[in-house]
MDTraj code that builds the backbone (N, CA, C; nanometers):
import mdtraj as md
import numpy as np

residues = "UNK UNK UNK UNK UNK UNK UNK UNK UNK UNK UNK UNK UNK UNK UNK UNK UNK UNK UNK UNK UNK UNK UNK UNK UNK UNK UNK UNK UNK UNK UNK UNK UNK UNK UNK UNK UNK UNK UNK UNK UNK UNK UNK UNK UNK UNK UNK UNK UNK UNK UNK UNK UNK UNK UNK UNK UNK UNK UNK UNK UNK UNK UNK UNK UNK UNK UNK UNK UNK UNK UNK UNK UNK UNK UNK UNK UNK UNK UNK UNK UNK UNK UNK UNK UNK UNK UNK UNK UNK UNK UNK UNK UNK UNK UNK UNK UNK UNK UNK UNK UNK UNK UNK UNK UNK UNK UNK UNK UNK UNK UNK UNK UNK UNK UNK UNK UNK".split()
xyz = np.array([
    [9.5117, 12.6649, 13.4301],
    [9.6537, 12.6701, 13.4641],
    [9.7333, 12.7081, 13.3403],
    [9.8178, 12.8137, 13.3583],
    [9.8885, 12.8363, 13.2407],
    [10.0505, 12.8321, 13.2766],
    [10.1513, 12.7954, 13.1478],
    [10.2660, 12.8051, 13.2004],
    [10.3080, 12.8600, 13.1262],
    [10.4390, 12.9460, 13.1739],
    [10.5353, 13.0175, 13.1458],
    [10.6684, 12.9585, 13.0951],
    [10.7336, 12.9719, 12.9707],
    [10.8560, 12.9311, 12.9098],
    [10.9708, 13.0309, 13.0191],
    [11.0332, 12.9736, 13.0505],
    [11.1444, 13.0781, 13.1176],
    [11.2566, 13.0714, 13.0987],
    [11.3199, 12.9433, 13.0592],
    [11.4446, 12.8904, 13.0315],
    [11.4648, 12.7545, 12.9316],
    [11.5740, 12.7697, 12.8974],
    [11.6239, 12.5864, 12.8838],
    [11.7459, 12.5914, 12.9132],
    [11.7502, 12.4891, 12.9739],
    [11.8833, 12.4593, 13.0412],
    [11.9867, 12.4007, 12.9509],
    [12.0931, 12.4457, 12.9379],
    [12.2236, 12.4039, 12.8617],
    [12.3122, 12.3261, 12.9068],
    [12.3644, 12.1592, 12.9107],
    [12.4798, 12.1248, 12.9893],
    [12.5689, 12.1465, 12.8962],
    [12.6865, 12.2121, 13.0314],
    [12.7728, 12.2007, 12.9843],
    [12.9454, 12.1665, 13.0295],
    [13.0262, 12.1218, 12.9449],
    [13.1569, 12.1097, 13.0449],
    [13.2410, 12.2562, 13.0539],
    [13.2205, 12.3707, 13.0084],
    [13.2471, 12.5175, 12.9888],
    [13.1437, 12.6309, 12.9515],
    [13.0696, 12.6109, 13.1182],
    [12.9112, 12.7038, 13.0719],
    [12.9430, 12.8560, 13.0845],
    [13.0245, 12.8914, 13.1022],
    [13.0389, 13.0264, 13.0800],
    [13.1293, 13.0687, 12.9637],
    [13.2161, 12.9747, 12.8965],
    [13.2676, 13.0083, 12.7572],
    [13.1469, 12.9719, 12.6831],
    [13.0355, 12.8687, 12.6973],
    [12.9780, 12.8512, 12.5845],
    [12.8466, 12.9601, 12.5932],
    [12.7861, 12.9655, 12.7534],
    [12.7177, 13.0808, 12.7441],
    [12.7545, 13.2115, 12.6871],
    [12.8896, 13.2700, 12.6816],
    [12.9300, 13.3956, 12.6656],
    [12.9160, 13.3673, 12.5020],
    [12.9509, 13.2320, 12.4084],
    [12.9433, 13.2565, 12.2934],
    [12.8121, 13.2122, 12.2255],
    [12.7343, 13.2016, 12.2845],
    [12.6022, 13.2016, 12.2467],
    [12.5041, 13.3432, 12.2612],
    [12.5556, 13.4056, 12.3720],
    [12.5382, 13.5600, 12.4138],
    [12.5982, 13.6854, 12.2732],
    [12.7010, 13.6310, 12.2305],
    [12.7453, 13.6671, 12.1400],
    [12.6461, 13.6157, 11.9985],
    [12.6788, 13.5031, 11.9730],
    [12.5951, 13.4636, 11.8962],
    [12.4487, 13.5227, 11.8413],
    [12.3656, 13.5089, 11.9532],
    [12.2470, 13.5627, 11.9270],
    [12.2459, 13.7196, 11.9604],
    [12.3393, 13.7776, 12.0279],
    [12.2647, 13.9170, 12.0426],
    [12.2437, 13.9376, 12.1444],
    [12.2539, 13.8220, 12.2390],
    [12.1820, 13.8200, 12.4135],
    [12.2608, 13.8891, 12.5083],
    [12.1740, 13.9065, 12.6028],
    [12.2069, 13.9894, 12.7296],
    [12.2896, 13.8774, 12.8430],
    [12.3900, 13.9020, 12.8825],
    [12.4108, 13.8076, 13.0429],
    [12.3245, 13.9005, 13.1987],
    [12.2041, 13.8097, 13.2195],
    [12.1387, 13.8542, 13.3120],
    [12.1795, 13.7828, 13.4229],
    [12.2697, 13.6639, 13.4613],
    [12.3132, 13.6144, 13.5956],
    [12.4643, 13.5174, 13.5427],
    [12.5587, 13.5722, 13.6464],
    [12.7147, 13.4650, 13.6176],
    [12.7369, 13.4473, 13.7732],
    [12.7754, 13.3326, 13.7587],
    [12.8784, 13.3472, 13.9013],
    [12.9835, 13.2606, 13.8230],
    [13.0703, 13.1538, 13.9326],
    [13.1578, 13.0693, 13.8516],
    [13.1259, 13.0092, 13.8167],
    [13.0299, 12.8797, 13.7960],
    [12.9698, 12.7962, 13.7886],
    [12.8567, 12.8684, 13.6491],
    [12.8012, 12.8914, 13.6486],
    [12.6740, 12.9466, 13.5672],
    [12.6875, 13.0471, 13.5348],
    [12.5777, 13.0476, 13.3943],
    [12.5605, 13.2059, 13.3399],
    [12.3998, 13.1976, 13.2758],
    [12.3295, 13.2412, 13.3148],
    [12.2145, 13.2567, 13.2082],
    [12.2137, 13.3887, 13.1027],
    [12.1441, 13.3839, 12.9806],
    [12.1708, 13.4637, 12.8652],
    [12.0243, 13.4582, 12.8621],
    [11.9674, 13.6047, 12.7926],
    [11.8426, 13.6325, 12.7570],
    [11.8415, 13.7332, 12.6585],
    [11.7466, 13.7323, 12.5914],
    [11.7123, 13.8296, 12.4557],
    [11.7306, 13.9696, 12.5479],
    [11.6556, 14.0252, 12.6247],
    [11.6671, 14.1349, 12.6857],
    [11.6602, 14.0920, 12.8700],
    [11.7426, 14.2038, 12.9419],
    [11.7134, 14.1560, 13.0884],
    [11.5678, 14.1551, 13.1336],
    [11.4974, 14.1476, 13.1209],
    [11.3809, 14.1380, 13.1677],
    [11.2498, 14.0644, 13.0557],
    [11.3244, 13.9755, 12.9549],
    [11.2428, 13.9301, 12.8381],
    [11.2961, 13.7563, 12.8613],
    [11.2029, 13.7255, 12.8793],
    [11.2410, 13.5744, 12.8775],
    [11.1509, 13.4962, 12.7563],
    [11.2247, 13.3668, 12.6925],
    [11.2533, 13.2872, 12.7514],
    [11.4163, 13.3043, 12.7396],
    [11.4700, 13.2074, 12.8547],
    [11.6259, 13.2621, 12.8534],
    [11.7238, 13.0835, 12.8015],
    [11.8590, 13.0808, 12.8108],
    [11.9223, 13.0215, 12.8516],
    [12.0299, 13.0314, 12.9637],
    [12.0743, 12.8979, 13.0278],
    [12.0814, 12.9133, 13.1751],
    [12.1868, 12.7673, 13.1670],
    [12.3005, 12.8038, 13.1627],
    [12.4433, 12.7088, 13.0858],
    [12.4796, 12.6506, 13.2454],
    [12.4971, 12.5252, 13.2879],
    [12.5664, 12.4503, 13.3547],
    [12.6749, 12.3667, 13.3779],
    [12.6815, 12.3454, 13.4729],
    [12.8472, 12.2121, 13.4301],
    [12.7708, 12.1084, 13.4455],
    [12.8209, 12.0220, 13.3591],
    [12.8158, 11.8886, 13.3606],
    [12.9840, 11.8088, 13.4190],
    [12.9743, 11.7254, 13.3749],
    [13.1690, 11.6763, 13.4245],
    [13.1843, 11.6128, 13.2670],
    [13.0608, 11.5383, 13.2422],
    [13.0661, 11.4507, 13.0631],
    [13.0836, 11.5271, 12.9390],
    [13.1347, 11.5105, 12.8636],
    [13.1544, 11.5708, 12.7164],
    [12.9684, 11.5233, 12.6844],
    [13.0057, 11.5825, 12.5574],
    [12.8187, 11.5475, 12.4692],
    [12.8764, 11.4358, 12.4161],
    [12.7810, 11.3104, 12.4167],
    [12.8041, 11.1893, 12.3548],
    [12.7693, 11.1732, 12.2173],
    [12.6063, 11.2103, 12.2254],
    [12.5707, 11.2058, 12.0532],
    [12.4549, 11.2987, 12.0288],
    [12.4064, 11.2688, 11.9475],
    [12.3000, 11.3786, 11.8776],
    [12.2381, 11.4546, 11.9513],
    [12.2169, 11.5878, 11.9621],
    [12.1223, 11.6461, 12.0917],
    [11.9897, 11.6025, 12.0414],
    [11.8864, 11.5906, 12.1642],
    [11.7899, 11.5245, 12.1392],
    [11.6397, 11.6654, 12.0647],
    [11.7102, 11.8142, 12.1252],
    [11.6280, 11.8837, 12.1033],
    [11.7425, 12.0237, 12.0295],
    [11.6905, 12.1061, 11.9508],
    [11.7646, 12.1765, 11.8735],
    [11.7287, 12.3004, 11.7951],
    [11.8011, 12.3909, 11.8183],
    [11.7100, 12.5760, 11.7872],
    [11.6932, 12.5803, 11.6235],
    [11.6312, 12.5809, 11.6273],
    [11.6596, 12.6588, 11.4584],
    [11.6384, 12.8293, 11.4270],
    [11.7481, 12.8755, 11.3558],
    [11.7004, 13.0392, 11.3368],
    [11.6707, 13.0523, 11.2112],
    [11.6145, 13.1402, 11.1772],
    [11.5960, 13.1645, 11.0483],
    [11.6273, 13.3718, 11.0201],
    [11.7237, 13.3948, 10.9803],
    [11.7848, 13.4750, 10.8899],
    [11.7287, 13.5680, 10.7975],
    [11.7543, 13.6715, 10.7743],
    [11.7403, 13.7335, 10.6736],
    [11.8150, 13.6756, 10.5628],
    [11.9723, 13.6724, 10.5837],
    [12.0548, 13.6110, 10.4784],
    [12.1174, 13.5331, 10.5547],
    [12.0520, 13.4100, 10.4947],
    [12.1137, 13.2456, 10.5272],
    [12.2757, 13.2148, 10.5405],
    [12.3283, 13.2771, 10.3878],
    [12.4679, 13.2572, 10.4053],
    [12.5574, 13.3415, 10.4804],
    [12.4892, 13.4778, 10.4837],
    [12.5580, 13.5860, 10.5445],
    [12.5926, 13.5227, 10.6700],
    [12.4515, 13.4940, 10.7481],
    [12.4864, 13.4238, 10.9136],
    [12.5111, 13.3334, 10.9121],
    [12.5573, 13.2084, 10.8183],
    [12.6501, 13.1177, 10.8516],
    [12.8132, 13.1719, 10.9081],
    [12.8878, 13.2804, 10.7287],
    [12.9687, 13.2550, 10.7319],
    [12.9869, 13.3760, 10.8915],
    [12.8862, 13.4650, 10.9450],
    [12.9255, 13.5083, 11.0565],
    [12.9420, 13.4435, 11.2185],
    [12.8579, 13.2849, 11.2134],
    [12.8644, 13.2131, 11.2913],
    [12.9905, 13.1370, 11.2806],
    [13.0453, 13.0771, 11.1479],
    [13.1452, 12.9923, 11.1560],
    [13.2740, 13.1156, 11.1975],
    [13.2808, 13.2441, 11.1703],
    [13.3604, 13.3368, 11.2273],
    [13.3390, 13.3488, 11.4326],
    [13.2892, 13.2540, 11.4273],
    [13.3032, 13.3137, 11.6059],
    [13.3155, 13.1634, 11.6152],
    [13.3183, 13.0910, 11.5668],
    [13.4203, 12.9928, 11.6055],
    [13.3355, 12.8738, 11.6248],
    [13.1429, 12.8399, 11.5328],
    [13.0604, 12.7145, 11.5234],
    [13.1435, 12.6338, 11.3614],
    [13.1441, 12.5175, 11.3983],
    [13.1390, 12.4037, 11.2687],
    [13.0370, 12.3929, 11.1896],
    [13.0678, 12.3428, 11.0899],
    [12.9391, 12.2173, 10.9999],
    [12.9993, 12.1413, 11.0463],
    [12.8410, 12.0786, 11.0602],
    [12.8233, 11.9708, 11.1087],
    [12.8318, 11.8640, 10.9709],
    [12.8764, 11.7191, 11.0014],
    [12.8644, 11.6288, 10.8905],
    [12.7393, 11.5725, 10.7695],
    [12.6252, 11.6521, 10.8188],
    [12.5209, 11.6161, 10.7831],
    [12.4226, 11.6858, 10.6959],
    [12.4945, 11.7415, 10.5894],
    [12.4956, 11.7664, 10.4541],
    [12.4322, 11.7101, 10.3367],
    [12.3312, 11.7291, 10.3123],
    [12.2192, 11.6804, 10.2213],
    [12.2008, 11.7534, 10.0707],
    [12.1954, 11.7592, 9.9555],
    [12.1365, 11.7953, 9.8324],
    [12.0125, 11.8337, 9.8743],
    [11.9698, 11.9796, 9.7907],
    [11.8113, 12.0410, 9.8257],
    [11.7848, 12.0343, 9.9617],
    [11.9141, 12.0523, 10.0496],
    [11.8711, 12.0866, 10.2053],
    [11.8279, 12.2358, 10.1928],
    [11.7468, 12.2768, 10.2711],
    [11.6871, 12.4496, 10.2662],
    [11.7595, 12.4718, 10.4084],
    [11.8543, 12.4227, 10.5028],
    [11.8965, 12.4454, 10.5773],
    [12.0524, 12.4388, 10.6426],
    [12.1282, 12.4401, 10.7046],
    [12.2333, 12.4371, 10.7305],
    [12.2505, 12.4062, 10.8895],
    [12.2945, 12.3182, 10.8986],
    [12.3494, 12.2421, 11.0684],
    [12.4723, 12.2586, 11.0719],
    [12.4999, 12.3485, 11.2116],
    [12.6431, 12.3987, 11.2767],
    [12.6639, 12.3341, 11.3943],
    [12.7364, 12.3435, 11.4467],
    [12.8135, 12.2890, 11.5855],
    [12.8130, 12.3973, 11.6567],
    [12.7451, 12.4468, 11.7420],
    [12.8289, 12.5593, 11.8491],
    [12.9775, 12.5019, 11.9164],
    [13.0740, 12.5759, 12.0003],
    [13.1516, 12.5393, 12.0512],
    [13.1845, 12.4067, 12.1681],
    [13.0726, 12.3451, 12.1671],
    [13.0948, 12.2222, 12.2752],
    [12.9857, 12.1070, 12.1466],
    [13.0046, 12.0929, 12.0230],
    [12.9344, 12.0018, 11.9348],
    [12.7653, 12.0526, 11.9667],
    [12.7296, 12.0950, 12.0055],
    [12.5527, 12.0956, 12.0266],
    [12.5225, 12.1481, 11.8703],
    [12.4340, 12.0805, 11.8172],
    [12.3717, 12.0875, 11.6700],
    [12.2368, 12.2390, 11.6820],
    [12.2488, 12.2789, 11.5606],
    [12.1845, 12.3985, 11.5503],
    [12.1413, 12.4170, 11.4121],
    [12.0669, 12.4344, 11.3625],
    [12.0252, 12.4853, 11.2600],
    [12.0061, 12.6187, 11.2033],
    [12.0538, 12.6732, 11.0589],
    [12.0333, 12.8302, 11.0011],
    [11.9434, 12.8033, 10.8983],
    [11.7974, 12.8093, 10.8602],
    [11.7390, 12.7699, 10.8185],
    [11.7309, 12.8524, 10.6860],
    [11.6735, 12.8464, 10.5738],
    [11.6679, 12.9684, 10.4523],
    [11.5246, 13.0249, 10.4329],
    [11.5374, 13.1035, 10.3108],
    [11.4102, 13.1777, 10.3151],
    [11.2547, 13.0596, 10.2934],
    [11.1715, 13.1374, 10.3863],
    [11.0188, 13.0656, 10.4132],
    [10.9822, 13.0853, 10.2943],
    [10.9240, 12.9420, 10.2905],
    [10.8351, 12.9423, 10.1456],
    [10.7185, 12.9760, 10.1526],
    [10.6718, 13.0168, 10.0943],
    [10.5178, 13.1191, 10.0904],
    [10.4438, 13.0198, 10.0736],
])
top = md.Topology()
chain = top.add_chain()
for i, resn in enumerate(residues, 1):
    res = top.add_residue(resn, chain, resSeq=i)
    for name in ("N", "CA", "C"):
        top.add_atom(name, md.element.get_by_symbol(name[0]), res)
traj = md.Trajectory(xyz[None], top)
């Protein structure tokens, strides 16, 4: 039996502002909207995707699971993420090799720096 990655599901209380800026974000395609929903994918026919919902609740606390990208230039795609409108996050460390943002509804994310050999 084998399985297929196809999605992860996003709650959200504004899934089509936060899908559209995550679509933005990464580069992604919108392969399905109605009012309610939007899923986003690397290419229309390349999965794995995201697939943004309503919730009615705000995010309470820490997401339990969380993307990390890793960059050509670390700072470059910060300061182009905090330009579309993600935070730092409070959690700011000495000799961190990484950087934690907020997308637009608090969900934590990571911009990671160059791989160590």
């Amino acid at each position: 039996m084998a399985l297929e990655w196809e999605q992860i599901i996003v709650d959200s209380c504004d899934p089509i502002a936060l899908g559209r800026w995550w679509a933005e974000a990464l580069g992604w395609v919108v392969v399905d909207e109605t009012e309610e929903i939007i899923e986003i994918r690397p290419e229309p026919d390349q999965i794995p995707g995201l697939l943004f919902v309503p919730v009615p609740e705000g995010k309470a606390s820490k997401n339990r699971l969380h993307p990390d990208f890793r960059p050509d230039d670390q700072e470059a795609e910060v300061a182009r993420l905090l330009s579309l409108g993600a935070r730092r996050a409070d959690t700011v460390q000495d000799a961190q090799h990484w950087v934690t943002l907020l997308d637009p509804e608090g969900n934590e994310f990571c911009v990671l720096g160059k791989r160590n050999s």
